[in-house]
C-alpha positions in Angstrom: 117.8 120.5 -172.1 120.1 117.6 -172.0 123.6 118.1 -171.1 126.5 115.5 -170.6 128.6 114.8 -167.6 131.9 115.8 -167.0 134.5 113.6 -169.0 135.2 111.0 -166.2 132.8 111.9 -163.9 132.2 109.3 -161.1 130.5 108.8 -157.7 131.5 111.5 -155.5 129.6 110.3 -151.9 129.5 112.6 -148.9 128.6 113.0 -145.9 126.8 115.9 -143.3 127.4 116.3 -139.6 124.8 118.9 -138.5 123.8 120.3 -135.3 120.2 121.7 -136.1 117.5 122.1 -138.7 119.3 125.4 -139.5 122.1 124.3 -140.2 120.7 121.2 -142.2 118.9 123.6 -144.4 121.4 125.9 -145.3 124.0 123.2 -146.5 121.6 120.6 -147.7 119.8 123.5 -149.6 123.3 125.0 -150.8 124.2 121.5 -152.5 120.6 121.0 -153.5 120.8 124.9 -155.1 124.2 124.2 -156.9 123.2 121.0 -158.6 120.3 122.6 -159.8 121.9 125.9 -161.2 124.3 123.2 -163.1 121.0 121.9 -164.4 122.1 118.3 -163.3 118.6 116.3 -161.9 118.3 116.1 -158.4 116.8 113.5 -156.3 115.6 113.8 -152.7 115.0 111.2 -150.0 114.6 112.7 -146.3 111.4 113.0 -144.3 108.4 114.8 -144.8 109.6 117.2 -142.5 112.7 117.9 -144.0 111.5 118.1 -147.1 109.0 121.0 -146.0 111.9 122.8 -144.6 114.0 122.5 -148.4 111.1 123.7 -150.1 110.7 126.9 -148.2 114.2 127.6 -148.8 114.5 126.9 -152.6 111.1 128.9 -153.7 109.8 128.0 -156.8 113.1 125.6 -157.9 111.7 122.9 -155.1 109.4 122.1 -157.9 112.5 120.9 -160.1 113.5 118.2 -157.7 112.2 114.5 -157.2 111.6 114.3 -153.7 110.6 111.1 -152.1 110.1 110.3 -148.2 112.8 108.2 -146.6 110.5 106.7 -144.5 108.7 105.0 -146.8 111.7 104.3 -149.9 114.2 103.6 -147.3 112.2 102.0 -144.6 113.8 99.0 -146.5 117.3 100.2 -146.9 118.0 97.6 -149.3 115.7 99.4 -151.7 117.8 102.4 -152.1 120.5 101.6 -154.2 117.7 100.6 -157.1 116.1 103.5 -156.4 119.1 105.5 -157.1 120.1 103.2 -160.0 116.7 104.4 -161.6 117.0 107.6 -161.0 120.4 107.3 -163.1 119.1 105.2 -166.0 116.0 107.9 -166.2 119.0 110.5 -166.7 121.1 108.3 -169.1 123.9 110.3 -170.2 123.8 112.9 -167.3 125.9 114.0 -163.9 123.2 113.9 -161.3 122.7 114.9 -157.7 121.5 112.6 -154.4 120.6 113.5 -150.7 120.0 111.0 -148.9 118.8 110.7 -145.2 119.1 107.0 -143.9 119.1 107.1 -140.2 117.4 108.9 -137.8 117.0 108.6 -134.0 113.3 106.2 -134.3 115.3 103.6 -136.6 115.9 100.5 -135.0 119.3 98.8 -134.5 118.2 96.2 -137.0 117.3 99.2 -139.3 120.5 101.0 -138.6 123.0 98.1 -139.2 121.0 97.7 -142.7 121.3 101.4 -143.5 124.8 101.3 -142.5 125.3 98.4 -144.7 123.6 100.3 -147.3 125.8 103.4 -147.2 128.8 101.2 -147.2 127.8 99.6 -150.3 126.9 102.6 -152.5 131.0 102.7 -152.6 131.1 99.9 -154.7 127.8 99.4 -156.4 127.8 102.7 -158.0 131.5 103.7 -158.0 131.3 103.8 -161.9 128.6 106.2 -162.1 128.2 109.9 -162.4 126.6 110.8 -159.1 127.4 113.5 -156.1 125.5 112.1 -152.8 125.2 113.7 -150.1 124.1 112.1 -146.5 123.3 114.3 -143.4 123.9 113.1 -139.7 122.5 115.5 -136.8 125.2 115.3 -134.3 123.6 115.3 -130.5 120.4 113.0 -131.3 122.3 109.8 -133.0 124.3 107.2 -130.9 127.9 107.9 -130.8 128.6 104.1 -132.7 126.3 105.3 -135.6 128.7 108.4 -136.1 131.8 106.4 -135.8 130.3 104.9 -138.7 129.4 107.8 -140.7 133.8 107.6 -141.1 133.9 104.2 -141.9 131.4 104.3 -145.1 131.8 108.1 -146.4 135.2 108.9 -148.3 134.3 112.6 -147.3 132.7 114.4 -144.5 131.6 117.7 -143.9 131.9 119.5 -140.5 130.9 122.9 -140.2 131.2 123.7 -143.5 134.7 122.3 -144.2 134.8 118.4 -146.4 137.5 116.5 -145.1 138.7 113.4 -146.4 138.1 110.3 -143.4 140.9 108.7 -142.4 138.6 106.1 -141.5 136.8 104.9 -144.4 137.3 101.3 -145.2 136.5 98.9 -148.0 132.7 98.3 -148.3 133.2 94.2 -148.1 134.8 94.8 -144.5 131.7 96.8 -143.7 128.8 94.4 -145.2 130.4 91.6 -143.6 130.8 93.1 -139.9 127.6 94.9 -139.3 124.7 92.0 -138.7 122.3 92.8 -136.3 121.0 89.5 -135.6 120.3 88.9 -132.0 119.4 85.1 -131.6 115.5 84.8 -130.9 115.7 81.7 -128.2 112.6 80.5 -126.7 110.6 82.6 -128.8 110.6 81.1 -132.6 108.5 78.1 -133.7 110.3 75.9 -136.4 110.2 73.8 -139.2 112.8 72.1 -141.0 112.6 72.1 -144.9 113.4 70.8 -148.4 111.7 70.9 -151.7 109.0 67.9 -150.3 107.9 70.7 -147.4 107.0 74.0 -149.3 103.5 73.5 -148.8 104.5 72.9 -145.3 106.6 76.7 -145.2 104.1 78.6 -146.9 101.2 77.5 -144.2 103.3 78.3 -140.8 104.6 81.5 -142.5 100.4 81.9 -143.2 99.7 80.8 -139.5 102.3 83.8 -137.9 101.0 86.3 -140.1 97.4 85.6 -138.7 98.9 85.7 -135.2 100.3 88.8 -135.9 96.7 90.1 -137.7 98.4 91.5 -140.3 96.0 92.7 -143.0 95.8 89.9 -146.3 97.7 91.5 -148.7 100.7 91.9 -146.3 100.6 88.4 -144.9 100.4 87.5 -149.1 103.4 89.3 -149.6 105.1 87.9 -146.3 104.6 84.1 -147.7 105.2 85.1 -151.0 108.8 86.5 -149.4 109.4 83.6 -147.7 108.5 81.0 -149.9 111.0 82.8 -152.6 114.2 82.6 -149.9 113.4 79.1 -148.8 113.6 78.4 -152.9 116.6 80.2 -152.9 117.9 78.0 -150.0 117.1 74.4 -151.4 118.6 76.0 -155.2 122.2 76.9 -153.4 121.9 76.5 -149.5 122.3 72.8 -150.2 119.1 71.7 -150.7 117.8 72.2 -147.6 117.4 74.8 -144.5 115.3 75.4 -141.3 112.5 78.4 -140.6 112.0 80.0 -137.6 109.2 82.4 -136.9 107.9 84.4 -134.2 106.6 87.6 -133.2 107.8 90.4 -131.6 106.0 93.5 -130.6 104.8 95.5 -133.3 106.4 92.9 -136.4 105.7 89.4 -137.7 109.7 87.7 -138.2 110.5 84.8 -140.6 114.1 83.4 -140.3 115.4 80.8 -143.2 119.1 79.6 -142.3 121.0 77.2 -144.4 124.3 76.2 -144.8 125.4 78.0 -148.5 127.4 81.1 -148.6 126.7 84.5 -150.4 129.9 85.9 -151.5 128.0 88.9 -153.5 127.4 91.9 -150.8 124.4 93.2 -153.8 122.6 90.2 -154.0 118.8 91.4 -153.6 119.9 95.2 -154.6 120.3 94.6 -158.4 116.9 94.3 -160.1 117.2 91.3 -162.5 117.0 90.9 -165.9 112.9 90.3 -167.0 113.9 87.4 -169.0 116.0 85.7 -166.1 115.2 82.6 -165.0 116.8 83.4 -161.6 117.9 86.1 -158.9 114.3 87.4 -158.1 113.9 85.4 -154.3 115.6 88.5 -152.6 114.9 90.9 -154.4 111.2 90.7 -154.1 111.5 90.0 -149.9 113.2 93.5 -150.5 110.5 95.0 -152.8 107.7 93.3 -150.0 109.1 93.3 -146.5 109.8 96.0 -144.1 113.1 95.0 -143.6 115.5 92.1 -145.2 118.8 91.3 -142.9 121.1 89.0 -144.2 124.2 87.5 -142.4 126.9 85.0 -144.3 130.0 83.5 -143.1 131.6 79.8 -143.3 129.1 78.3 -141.4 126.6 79.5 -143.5 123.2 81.6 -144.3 120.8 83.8 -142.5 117.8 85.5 -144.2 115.5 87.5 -141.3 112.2 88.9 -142.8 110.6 91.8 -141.0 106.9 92.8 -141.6 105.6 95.4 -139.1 102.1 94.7 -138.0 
């Protein structure tokens, strides 16, 4: 049965505070339940674990959800929004329903400042758009600076089974623009300078790293591949030129293109382009590819950091 949204329906994006797996279950499960009695779709994204957990509480209507493990969709928190954007287009016409889990204590603080970046930006990239999204927190295991955030990049949070509306949510831009994790890799990074004579010469160190790292073929494919699409991206609009730095760390493989352009679009890399385009695929395939894209513009320029774990 296909039924339409309510007339003016738009994004309505939440967030969770909960203590304990209890407690996530009954309110993730009671917003999870509600969506589905109002037959509107309903896609999932937490961990395996969690997912187990909403099953057993919704019986037999588990089966009537799309459930899909964070760790893997979001490990790459720039592939969310697409995600979500597909689910949507796959329900043309129709309210729909989103839980999403984007941090957890094992994330990273490069993996954190992307998923923060992310949840900041669903305010703008799907404002338009008739979705309710809900994003739990477990207060006690995640750093006090990743719940401050929580604030910043939900218009409203529920606490113990009260929403309230945060006093500190700010505009999305402010947000993308603030949070870059990008400690400076010193000592560490071999580099090469480049323009559109030294391709060849880019796509055979980003080769060289990824068999230092022994990462398998395909991965070290799709980590040139990656690269070689950013560096293109930098001669086309970074002003025809740009350095690489790469390096390893201790379980990833890390290819840094700088250049002196600026990105004034904070979803560059989250829209999937046109098939006829000509342009706009460098990002978004490092997204589609890597582990983890970080990108950090301001006047003096453009970083791109790609991470592939080994």
């Amino acid at each position: 049965m296909t039924t339409s949204p309510a007339s003016g329906a738009v994004l309505r994006h939440e967030a969770l505070l909960y203590r304990d797996a209890d407690e996530y279950a009954v309110a993730v499960g009671a917003f999870v339940g509600e969506a589905l009695a109002a037959t509107r779709p309903v896609l999932v994204a937490v961990s395996g674990e969690r997912a187990e957990a909403l099953g057993v509480r919704l019986g037999r209507t588990w089966d009537d959800v799309e459930v899909v493990d964070m760790a893997v969709l979001g490990r790459n928190p720039s592939r969310l929004i697409p995600a979500i954007r597909a689910f949507l287009d796959d329900h043309e016409g129709r309210e729909v329903s989103f839980v999403g889990e984007p941090i957890w204590p094992e994330r990273t603080a490069a993996e954190i400042a992307e998923a923060t970046r992310h949840e900041a930006l669903i305010n703008s990239a799907l404002a338009d758009t008739p979705i309710h999204a809900l994003c739990p927190y477990q207060v006690g295991v995640l750093d006090d600076a990743v719940l401050a955030d929580v604030y910043r990049t939900h218009p409203v949070v529920q606490v113990d089974g009260r929403r309230e509306t945060s006093r500190g949510f700010v505009d999305p831009q402010l947000v993308w623009r603030s949070v870059a994790h990008l400690p400076t890799a010193a000592g560490r990074c071999r580099t090469i300078e480049f323009d559109l004579t030294r391709l060849v010469a880019v796509r055979e160190a980003v080769r060289a790293e990824a068999e230092r790292a022994g990462l398998p073929e395909g991965r070290a494919d799709d980590l040139v591949v990656s690269t070689s699409e950013v560096v293109g991206n930098s001669i086309r609009h970074g002003g025809g030129s740009g350095v690489l730095c790469t390096w390893l760390d201790a379980d990833e493989v890390v290819c840094e293109v700088r250049d002196h352009g600026q990105i004034s679009d904070p979803l560059v890399g989250r829209r999937r382009p046109d098939l006829a385009a000509e342009g706009g695929w460098g990002l978004w395939l490092a997204n589609q590819l890597c582990d983890l894209v970080q990108l950090h513009t301001d006047a003096g320029g453009t970083t791109v950091r790609l991470h592939m774990t080994r």
